[in-house]
LUMGUBA-182372 format. One record per residue (C-alpha): x, y, z; residue number from 1. Coordinates in steps of 0.1 Angstrom, whole numbers, plus 2048, in hexadecimal, padded with zeros to 3 digits. Layout:
ATOM   px   py   pz   nr
ATOM    X    Y    Z  NUM
...
This chain:
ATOM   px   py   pz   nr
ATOM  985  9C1  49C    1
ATOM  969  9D7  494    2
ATOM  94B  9D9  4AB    3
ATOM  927  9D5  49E    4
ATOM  90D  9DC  4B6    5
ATOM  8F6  9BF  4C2    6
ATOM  8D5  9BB  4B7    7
ATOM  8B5  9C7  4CC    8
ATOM  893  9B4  4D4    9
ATOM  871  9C3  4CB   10
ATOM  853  9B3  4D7   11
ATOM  83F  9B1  4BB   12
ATOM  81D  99A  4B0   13
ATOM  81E  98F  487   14
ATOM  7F7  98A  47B   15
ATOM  7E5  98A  45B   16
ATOM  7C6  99E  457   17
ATOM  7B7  99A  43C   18
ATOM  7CB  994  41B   19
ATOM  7E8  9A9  42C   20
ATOM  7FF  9A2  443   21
ATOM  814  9B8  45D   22
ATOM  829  9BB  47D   23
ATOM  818  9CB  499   24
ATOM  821  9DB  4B6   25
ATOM  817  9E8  4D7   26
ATOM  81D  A0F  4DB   27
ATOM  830  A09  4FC   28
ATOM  848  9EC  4EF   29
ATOM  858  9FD  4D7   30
ATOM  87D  A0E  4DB   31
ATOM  877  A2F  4EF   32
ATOM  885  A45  4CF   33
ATOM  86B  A35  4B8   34
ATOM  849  A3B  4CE   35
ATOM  84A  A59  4B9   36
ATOM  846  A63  499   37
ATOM  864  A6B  487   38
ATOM  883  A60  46D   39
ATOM  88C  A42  491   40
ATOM  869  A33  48C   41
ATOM  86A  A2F  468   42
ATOM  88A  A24  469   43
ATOM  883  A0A  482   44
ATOM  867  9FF  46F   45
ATOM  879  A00  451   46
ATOM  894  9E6  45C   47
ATOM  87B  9D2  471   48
ATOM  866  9C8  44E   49
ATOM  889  9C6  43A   50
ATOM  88A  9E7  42A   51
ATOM  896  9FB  40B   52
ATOM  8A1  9D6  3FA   53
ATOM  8AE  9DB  3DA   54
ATOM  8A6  9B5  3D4   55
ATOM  87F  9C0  3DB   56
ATOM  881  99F  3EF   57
ATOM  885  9AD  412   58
ATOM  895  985  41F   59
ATOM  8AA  99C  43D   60
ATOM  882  9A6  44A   61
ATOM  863  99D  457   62
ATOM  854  9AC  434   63
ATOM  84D  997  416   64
ATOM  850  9A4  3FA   65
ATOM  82F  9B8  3F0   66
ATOM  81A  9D0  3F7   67
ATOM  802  9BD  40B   68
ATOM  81C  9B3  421   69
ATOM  834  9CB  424   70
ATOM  81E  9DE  444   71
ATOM  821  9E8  46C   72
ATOM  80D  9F0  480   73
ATOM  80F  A04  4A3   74
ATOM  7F2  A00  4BE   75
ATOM  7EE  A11  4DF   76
ATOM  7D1  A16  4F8   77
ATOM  7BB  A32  4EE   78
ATOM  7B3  A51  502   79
ATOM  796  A5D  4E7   80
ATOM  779  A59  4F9   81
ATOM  766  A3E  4EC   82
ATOM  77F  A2D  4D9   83
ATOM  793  A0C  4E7   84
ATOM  7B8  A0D  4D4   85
ATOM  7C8  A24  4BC   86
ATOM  7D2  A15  49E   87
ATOM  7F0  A25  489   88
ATOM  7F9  A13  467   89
ATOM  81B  A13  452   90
ATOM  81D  A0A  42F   91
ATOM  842  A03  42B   92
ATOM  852  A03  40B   93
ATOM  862  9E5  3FF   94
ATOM  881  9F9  3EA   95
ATOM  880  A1B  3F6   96
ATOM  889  A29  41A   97
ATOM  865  A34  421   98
ATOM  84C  A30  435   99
ATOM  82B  A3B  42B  100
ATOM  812  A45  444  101
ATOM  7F9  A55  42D  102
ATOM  7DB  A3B  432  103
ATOM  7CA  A1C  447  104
ATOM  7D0  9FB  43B  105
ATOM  7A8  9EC  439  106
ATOM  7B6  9C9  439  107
ATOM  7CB  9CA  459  108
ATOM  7AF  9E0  469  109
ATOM  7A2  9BB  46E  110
ATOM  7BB  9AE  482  111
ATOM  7BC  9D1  49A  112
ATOM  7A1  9C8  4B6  113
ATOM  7AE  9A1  4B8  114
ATOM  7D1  9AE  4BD  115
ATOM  7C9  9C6  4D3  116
ATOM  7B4  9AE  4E8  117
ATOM  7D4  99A  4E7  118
ATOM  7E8  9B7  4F3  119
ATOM  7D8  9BF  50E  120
ATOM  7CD  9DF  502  121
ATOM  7A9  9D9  50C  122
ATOM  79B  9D4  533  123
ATOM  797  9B1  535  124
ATOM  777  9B5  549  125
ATOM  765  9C4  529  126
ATOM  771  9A6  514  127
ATOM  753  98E  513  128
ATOM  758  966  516  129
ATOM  747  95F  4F6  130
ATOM  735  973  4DA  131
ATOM  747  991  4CB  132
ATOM  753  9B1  4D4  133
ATOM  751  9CD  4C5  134
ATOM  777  9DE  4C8  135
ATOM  775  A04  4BE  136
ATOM  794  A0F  4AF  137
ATOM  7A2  A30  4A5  138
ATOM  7B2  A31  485  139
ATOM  7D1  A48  48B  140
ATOM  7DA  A50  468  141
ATOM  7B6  A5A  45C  142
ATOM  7A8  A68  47B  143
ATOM  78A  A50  477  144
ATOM  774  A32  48D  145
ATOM  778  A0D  488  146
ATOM  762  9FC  493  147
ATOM  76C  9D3  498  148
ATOM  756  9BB  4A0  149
ATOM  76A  9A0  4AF  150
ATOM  763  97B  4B7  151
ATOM  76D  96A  4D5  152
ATOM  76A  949  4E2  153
ATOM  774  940  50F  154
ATOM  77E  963  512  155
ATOM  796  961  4F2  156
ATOM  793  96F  4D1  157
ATOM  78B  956  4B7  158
ATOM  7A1  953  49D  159
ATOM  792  932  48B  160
ATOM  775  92B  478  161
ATOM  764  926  457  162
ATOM  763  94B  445  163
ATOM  773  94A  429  164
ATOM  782  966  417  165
ATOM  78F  964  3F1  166
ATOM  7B8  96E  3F1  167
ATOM  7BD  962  412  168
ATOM  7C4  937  40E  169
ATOM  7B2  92B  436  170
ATOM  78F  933  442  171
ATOM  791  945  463  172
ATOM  779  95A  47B  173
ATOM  766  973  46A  174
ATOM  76D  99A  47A  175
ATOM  752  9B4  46F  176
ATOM  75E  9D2  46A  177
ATOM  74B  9F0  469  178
ATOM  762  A16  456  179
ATOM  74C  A31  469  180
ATOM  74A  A52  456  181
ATOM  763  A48  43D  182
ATOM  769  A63  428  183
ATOM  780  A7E  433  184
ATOM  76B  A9C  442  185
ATOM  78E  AB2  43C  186
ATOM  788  ABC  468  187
ATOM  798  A9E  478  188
ATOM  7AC  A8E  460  189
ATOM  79E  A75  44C  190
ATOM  7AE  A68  427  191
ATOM  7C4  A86  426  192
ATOM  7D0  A87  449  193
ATOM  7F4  A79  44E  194
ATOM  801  A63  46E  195
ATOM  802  A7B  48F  196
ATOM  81F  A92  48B  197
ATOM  81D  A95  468  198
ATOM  810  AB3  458  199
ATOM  7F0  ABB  442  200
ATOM  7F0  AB5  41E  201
ATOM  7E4  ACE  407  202
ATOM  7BC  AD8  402  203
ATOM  7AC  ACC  3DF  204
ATOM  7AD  AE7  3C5  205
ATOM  786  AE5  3C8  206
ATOM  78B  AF0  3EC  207
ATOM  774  AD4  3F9  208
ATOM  796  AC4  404  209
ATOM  786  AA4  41A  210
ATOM  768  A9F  407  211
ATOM  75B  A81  401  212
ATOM  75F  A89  3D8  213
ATOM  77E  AA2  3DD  214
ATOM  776  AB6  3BC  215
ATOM  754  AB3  3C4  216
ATOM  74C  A9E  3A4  217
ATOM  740  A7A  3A5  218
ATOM  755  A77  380  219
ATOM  76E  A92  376  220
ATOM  782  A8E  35A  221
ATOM  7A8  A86  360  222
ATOM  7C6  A95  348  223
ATOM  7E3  A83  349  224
ATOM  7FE  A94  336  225
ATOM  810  A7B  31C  226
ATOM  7F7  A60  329  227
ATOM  7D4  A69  31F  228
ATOM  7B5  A79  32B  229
ATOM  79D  A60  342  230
ATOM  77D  A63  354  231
ATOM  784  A5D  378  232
ATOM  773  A5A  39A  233
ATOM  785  A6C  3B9  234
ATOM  77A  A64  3D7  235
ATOM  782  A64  3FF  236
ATOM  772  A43  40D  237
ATOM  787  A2C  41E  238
ATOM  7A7  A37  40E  239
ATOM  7AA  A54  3F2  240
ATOM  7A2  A3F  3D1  241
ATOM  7A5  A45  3AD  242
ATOM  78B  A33  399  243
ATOM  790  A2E  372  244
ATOM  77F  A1A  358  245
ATOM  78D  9FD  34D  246
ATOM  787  9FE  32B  247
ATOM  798  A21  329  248
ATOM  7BD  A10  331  249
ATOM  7B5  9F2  31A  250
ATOM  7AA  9D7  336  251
ATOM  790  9C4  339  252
ATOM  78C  9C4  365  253
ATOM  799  9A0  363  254
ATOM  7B8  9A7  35E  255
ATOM  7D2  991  37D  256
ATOM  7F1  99C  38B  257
ATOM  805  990  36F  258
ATOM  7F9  9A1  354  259
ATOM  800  9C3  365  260
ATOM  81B  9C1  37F  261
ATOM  830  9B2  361  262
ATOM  82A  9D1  34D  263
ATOM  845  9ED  356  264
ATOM  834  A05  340  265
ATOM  80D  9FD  34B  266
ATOM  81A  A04  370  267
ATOM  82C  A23  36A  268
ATOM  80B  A30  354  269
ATOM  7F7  A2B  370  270
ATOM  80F  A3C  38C  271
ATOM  811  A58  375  272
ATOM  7E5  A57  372  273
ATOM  7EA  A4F  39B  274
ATOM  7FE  A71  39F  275
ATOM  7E9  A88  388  276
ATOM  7CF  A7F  39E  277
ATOM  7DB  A80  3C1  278
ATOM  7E4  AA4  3B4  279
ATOM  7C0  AA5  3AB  280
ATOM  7B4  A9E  3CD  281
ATOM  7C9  AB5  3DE  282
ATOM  7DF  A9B  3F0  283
ATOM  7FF  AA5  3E1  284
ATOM  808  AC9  3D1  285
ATOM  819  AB8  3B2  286
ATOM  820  A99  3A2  287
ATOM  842  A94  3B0  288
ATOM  83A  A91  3CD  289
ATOM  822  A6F  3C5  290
ATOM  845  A5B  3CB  291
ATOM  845  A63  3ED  292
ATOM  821  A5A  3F3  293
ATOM  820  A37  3E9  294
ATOM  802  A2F  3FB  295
ATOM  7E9  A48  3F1  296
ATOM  7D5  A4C  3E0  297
ATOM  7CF  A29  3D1  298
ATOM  7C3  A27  3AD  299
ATOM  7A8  A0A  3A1  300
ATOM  797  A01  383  301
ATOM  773  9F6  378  302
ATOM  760  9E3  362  303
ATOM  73C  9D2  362  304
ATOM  73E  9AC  369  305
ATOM  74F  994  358  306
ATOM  758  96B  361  307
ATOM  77E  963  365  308
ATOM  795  94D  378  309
ATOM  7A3  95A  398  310
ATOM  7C8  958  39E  311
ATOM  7BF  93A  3B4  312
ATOM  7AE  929  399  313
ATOM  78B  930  3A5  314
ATOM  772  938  388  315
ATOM  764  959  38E  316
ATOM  73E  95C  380  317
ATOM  731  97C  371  318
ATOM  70E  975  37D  319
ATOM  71F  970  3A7  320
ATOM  72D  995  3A3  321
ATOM  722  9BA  39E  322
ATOM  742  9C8  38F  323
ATOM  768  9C2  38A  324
ATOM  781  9D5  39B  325
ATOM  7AC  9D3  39C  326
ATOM  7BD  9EF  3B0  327
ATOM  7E2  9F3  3B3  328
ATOM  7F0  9F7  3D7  329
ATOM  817  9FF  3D8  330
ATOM  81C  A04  3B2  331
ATOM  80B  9E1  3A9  332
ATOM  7EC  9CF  3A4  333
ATOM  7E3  9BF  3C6  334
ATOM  7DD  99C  3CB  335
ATOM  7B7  9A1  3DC  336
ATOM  7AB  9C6  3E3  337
ATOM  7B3  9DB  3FA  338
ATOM  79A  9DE  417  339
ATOM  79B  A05  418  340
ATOM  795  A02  3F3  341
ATOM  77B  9EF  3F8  342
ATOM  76B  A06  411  343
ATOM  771  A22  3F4  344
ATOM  761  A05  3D7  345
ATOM  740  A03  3EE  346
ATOM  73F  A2A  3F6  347
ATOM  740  A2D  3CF  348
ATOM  72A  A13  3C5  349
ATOM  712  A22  3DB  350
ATOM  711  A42  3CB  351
ATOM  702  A44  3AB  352
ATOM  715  A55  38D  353
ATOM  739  A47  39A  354
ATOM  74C  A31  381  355
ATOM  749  A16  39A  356
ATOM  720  A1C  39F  357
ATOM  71E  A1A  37A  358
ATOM  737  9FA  373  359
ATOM  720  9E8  38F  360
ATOM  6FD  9F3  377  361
ATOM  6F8  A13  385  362
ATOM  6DB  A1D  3A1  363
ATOM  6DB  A1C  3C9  364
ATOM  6EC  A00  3DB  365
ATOM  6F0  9FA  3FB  366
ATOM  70A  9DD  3F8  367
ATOM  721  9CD  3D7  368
ATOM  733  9B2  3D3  369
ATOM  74F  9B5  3B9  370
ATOM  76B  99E  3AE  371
ATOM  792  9A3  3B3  372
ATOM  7AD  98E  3A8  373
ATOM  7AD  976  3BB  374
ATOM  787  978  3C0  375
ATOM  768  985  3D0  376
ATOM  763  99C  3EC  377
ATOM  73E  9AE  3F8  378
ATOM  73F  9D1  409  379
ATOM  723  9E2  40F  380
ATOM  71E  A0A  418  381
ATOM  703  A24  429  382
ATOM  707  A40  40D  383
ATOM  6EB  A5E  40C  384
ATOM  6E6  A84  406  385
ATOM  6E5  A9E  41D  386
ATOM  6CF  ABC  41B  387
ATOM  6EA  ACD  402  388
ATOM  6E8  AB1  3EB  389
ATOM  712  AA4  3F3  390
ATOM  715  A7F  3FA  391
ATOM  71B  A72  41A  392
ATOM  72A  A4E  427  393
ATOM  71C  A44  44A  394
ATOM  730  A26  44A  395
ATOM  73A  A09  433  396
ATOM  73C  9E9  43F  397
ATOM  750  9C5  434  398
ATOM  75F  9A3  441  399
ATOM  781  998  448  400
ATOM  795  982  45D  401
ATOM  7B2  985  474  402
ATOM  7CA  96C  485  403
ATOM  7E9  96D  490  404
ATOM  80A  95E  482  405
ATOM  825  961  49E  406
ATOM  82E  977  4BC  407
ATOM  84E  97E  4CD  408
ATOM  863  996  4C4  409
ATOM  874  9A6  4A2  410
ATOM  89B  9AD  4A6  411
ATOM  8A9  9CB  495  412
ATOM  8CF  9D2  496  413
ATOM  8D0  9F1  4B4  414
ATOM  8E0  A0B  499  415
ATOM  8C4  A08  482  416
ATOM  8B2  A20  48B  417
């Protein structure tokens, strides 16, 4: 009889944050060959969220099926000075054998500081009774501050209560969440820095590399060979973004999952307008290599407001909003937004000239509220010149909520990784 080796235990916490949801774990817990970066990590990871499925169902994992939810995340005490955790994010593929730590995930960013309250990871003697706390994380992949403002209730964190966010079907607790400095400076990190262990990506061909506006443009015009020529807005806020019109792919900025994820050819014209600009914002050297960076950059599109129905059924007013947005996470249209994209929607709305600054009406603002498929969401961002006349994002700021689902531990079969 053939043996087959047992199957191992993994403590592990499942929460939602935001409109995502993802396994995370403490540094320390996991297997010793995976507290490193490496092919045993992303293995591990792989097989804990049910990865590559052919199916695209992932039923043998914790993952389910989309973008949103197909997501790990490792945490650990951090030794930066004045920082609480470190925060490392994985965007696994549902299909594929990869793992890609290229970027933050804005959305689980919210359930960071409450988990790692839970986890110990934080003195309790600095954790107040009630009120909030403000939880300052270091985001691994990015090499950039967090800052979560967390609310706790008798010494817990406080998971209940009436904020409600559009895409996400409960109220909960609201978490503030401040992106300090989030456009990549190109010194520490930032959009274009990889997980720890993993090496640099390539400079822009403007040589600005980690600029807020990589080619040093607000708008540059984008040539996609055998697609078409569009203006785009490239830009390092939050996540690496690629902003188009709407108009200029035929869409209207109302447009629900349906109408584009159905569409084999609309999604494989936008990867190929996605690659031509990560190429274009020096995060890959060629367009081939786009496959293997799932993540970044994320591409979005805009238009000026316009009323629909949500996918929940909510009617949307074009009076309640400033602009329309959809972005594609994964190779399809998300369900909400993106928080990092968000963070990059604010930091462009706030800048005038961008595609987004103009969709919203043009001029200075300091906060926008735009609507997403399944609704609204309002992000707001400290954007100003320097003395050289280049752009500059303090901080942008939004709300989410975080709770979490279950807590244990995940078993993965001991030769999986």
């Amino acid at each position: 009889m053939k043996h087959h080796p047992h199957q191992i235990k993994v403590a592990a916490t499942y929460m939602r944050g935001g409109t995502s949801k993802g396994v995370f774990f403490c540094l320390e817990d996991l297997p010793p060959v995976t507290q490193h970066p490496g092919p045993a990590r992303d293995a591990l990871l792989l097989r804990v969220l049910g990865s590559p499925d052919p199916y695209g169902k992932q039923i043998d994992g914790m993952g389910n099926a989309s973008s949103s939810t197909s997501k790990a995340v490792i945490l650990s005490r951090s030794t930066r000075p004045g920082h609480d955790v470190d925060y490392l994010f994985a965007q696994v593929s549902i299909d594929q054998p990869l793992v890609d730590w290229s970027g933050n995930c804005g959305n689980l960013s919210a359930a960071v500081g409450p988990c790692a309250i839970h986890m110990g990871l934080i003195d309790a003697a600095r954790i107040p009774q009630n009120g909030t706390f403000a939880v300052r994380i270091w985001q691994a992949n990015i090499g950039k501050t967090i800052v979560a403002h967390v609310p706790l209730t008798d010494g817990q964190v406080q998971e209940t209560g009436d904020f409600e966010l559009d895409g996400v079907t409960f109220a909960a607790a609201e978490v503030t969440l401040e992106f300090i400095d989030p456009a990549d400076d190109g010194e520490d990190g930032g959009a274009a820095l990889p997980a720890p262990g993993r090496p640099r990506l390539a400079k822009s061909p403007s040589g600005s590399g980690g600029a807020l506006f990589p080619t040093g443009n607000v708008v540059d015009t984008l040539e996609v060979p055998g697609v078409g020529t569009f203006a785009a807005t490239l830009i390092n806020a939050g996540i690496p973004t690629i902003f188009l019109n709407a108009a200029d792919l035929g869409y209207t900025g109302t447009e629900l999952q349906g109408a584009i994820n159905g569409d084999a050819q609309a999604l494989a014209r936008l990867e190929a307008i996605r690659a031509h600009g990560a190429v274009r914002m020096g995060l890959i050297q060629n367009v081939g290599e786009a496959a293997t960076r799932q993540h970044t950059p994320k591409i979005a599109f805009v238009a000026p407001p316009a009323s629909y129905t949500a996918s929940s059924g909510k009617a949307i007013d074009a009076k309640d909003i400033d602009l329309l947005v959809r972005a594609l996470s994964m190779g399809q249209l998300h369900h909400a937004m993106m928080g990092t994209a968000a963070v990059a929607i604010g930091a462009a709305t706030a800048i005038p000239g961008t595609l987004v600054n103009r969709a919203a009406g043009g001029g200075v603002r300091s906060s926008v509220r735009f609507g997403h498929p399944s609704g609204t969401l309002r992000v707001g961002a400290d954007a100003r010149q320097n003395d050289a006349g280049d752009w500059q994002v303090a901080k942008a700021l939004m709300s989410r909520s975080a709770r979490i689902l279950m807590e244990g531990w995940v078993r993965v079969p001991s030769g999986s990784f």
